[in-house]
N, C-alpha and C positions, 0 to 999 in steps of 0.2 A: 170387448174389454171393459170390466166396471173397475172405476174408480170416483168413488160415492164422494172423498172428503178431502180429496187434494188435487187440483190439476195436473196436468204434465207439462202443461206450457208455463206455469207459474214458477217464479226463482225460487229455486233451494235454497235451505237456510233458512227463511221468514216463516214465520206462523208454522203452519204444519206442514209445511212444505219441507221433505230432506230426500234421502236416499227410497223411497218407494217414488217422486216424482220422477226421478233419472231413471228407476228401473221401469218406470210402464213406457216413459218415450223410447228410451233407448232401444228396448228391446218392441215393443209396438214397429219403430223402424225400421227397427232389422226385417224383421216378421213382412213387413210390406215392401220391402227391397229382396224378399225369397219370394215374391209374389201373391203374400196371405194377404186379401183385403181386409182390410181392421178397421172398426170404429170402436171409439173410447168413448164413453158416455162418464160424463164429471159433472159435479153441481153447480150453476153458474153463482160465482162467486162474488162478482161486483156487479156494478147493471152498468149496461151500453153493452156487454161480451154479443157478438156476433153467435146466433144459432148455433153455426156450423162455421168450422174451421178445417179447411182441406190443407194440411201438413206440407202434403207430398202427395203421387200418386200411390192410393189402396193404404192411407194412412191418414184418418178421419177425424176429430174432434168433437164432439158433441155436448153443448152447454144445457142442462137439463134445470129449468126453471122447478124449485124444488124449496122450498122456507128462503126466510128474512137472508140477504148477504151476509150479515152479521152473526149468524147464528151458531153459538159457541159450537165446538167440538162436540163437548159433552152434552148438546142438545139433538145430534144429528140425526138418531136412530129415529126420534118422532118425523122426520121425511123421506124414511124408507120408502113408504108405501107409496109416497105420492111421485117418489122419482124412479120406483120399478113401474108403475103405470105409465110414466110417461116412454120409459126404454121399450118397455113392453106394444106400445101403438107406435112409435118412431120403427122398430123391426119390423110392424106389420106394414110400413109403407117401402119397405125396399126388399132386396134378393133375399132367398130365406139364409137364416143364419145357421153353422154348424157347431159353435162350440161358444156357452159364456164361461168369461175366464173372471174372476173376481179377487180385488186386492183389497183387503184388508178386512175386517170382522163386518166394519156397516156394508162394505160390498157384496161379503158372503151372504148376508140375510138379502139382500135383492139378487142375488143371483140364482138363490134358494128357488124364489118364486118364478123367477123365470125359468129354471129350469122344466119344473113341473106346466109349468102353461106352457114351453114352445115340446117337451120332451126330445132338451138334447142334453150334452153331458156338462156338467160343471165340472171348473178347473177351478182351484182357490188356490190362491200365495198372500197366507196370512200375515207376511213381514214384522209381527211382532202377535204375542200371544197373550191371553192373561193370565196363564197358569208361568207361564217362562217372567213374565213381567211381576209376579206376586216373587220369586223363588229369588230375583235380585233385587227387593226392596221396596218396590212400586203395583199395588196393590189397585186391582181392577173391580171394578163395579161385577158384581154378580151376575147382571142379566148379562153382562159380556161375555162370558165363560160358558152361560148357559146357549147363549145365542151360536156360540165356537163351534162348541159340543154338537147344534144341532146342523151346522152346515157342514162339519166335519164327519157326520154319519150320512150325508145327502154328496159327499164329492165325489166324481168320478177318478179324478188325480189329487192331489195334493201337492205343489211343488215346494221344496227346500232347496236351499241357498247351497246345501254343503253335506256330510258326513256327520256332521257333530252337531248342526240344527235336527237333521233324520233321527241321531238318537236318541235328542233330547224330549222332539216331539212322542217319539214313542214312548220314551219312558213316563213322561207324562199326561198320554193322550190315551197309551194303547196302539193295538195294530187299526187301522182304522178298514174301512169295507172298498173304498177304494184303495188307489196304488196311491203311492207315495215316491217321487221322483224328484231324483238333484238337477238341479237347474242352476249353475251359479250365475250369478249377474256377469256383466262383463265392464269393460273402460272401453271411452273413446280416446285410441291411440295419436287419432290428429292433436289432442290437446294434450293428454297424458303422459308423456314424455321428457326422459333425462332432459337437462339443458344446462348453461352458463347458470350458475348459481349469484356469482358478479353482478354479471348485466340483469338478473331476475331482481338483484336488492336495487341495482339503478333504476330498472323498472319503476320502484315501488316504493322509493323514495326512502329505505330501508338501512340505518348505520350499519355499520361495520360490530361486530360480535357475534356471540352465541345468540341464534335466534330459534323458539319453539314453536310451534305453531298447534294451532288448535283447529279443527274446524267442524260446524256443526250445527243444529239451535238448541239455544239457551235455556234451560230445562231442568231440572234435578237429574233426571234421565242420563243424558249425556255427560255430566262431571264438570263444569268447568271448574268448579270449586277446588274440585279436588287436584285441576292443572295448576292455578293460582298456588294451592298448596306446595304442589312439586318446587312453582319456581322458587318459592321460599328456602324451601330445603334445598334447591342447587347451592344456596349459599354463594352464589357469584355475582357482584355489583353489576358486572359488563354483560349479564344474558337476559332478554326478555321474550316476554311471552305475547303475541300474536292471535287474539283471539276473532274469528271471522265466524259471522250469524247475527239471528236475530231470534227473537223474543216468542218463543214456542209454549201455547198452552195456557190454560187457566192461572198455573203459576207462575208464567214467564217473566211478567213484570215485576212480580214480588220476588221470584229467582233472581234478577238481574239486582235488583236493588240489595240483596242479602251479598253477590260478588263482589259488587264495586263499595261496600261497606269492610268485606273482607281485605279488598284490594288494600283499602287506609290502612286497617290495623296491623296489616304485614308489612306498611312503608313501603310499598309496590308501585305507588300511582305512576314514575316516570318511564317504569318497566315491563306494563301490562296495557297494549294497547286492542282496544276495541275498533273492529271493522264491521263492516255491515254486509249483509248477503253480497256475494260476488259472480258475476257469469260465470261460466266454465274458463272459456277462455283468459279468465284474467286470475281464478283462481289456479288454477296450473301454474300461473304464477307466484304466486304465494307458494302454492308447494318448494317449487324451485328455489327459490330464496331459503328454503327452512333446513339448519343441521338435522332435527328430527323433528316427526309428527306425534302428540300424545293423543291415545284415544283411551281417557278412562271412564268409555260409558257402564252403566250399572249391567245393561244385558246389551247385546245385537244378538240379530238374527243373523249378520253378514257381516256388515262391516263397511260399506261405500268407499270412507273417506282413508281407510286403510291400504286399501286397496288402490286407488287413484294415488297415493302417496309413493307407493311401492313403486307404482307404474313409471314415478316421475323418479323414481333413484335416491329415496330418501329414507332412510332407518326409520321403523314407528315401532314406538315404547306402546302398548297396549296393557289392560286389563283383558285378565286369561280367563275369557266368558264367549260362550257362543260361537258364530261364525269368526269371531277374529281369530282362534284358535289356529285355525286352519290357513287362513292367508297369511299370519306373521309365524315364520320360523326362528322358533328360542334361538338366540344368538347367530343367527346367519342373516337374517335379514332383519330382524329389528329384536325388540325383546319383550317378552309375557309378564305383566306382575300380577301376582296372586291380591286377593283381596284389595287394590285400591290404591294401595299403599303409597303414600306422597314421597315418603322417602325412599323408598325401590324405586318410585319413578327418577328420584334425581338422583341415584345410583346409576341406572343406566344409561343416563342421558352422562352422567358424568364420563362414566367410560367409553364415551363416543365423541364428546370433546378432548377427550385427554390422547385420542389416539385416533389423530387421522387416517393412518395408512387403514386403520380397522371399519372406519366410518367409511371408506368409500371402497374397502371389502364389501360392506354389507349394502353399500348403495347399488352397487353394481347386483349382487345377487337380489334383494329388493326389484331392482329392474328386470331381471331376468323373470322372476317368479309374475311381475305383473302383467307380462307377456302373451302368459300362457290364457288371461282373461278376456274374451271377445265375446260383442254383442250377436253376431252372424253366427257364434259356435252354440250360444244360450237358444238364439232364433232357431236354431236347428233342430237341437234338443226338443226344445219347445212344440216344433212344428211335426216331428215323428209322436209327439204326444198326443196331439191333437187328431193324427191320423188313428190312431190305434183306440181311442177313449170312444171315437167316430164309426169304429166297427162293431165295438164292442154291446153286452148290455148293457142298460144302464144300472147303475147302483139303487137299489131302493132304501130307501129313506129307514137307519135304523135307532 
């Protein structure tokens, strides 16, 4: 398993850490709890990080000394090469390997090369795309798109999130030479889970009112601007907004500074509070505390924190883009806004405070639907994937 630009043991929420780090451990452990032995290969990101990290058993970590700790995002492609070299003689000192699976664009170009030099089959889950990422606003460097393109004619599978990421890629990919296979992520149900909404705000030291929640990093990408907005347009002195994350990407800190400028000018500051990245454990809390969750990012390819919300019995107002499509049901479990709209978001949230008995219709259904997501069901999928790509030819490079 590559993952060139985010750990899995690092906290979600901060820097580039979000929903692709929960999906390489969670499901990496499922995969080694079915008996897949798995190593992850990540870039070691601070110094002192230990070589190797044994998780669990047949569930591996590997810290691949590869450029500066510091070295921006947008710098990372320049140590491709030197950290497919090092995956490349790290395989050649253990059991042979059957299948690289590669997450994200700078993984796909190392997994490219390993493919061809061990000749087995590549797996890719591009978690976000640059054609998908140009089409809601956020416009990707060129050699990105070219570099997609070329590992996307080199994959033996391709996995999507869902239905509606599958069409979107083809529509703007084309039918590709490998398969293309749904894989939805899954929740861990020990955290994920309805609860005392009460005792979740005593938890958490949390007054009494309508309370929103956000969760995510801070980014143009993900919208918080546009939650801020919402809560302007609830037009309710007694609701605030809960925002949990940190500071993601080249424009994070100038993002964040452009919200809490926003925050003054809307008269928000006692009503909009700032949390910093949270465990799992403690964030399930936060859910639980919240009447509803806003998710109005520009695009997902899934949706994580939709999903996890759902899990715990909570209505989420989304932006009707991508994988969120598909986990939130228009009016039964939470509700879809077209275009962004701060004012449809605080339409929906308003009719969710205005009418309990309907709020915990939809929490309950919410609950029901987030159920049906398991990391052992994805592991599964995953794992007949892997069987079948492993008998197969391999794709040649087109």
């Amino acid at each position: 398993m590559l993952s060139l630009h985010t750990s899995p043991l690092v906290q979600p929420g901060a820097g580039d850490s979000g929903g692709m780090n929960v999906y390489v451990r969670e499901l990496v452990a499922a995969l080694a709890h079915a008996g897949v032995e798995c190593t992850t290969y990540t870039r070691q990101w601070k110094r002192g990080l230990p070589r190797e990290v044994l998780v669990e058993p047949n569930h591996r970590v590997v810290h691949v000394p590869a450029g500066p700790f510091d070295l921006p995002k947008e710098e990372l492609e320049s140590v491709v090469p030197s950290f497919t070299d090092f995956v490349l003689d790290d395989i050649g000192r253990r059991s042979p390997v059957d299948v690289v699976h590669a997450n994200y664009w700078l993984s796909g170009i190392s997994g490219h090369s390993v493919k061809h030099e061990l000749g087995i089959p590549l797996v890719s889950t591009f978690h976000t795309l640059a054609r998908v990422k140009a089409e809601g606003g956020d416009p990707e460097p060129e050699r990105r798109e070219h570099a997609e393109a070329s590992v996307i004619g080199c994959s033996d599978a391709i996995c999507v999130s869902c239905d509606e990421e599958e069409e979107q890629f083809r529509r703007l990919y084309g039918n590709p030479p490998g398969r293309v296979e749904i894989v939805a992520p899954g929740v861990e149900h020990a955290f994920f889970t309805p609860g005392d909404q009460r005792g979740a705000r005593r938890a958490l030291g949390i007054d009494a009112g309508p309370m929103i929640l956000f969760v995510g990093r801070l980014q143009p990408l993900k919208g918080v601007d546009v939650a801020v907005r919402s809560l302007a347009a609830l037009g309710r002195s007694d609701a605030s907004l809960y925002v949990v994350g940190g500071s993601s990407g080249a424009e994070g800190d100038t993002y964040i500074d452009h919200v809490h400028r926003l925050v003054a000018e809307l008269g928000l500051e006692s009503r909009v509070h700032f949390v910093p990245p949270q465990p799992h454990h403690i964030l399930s809390t936060y859910y639980r505390a919240a009447d509803a969750v806003w998710v109005p990012s520009r695009s997902e390819s899934f949706g994580l924190v939709a999903l996890e919300a759902a899990a715990c019995g909570v209505p989420v107002v989304a932006h009707a883009v991508g994988g969120l499509v598909s986990l939130v049901d228009h009016e039964r479990t939470g509700f879809l806004v077209p275009d962004r709209d701060p004012e449809v978001f605080a339409k929906y949230t308003t009719a969710l405070l205005d009418d309990p008995d309907r709020r915990r219709a939809m929490a309950a259904a919410a609950a029901e639907r987030g159920r049906r997501y398991t990391w052992s069901f994805a592991a599964a999928r995953l794992r007949r994937l892997y069987s079948d790509v492993t008998s197969r030819s391999l794709v040649n490079c087109s």
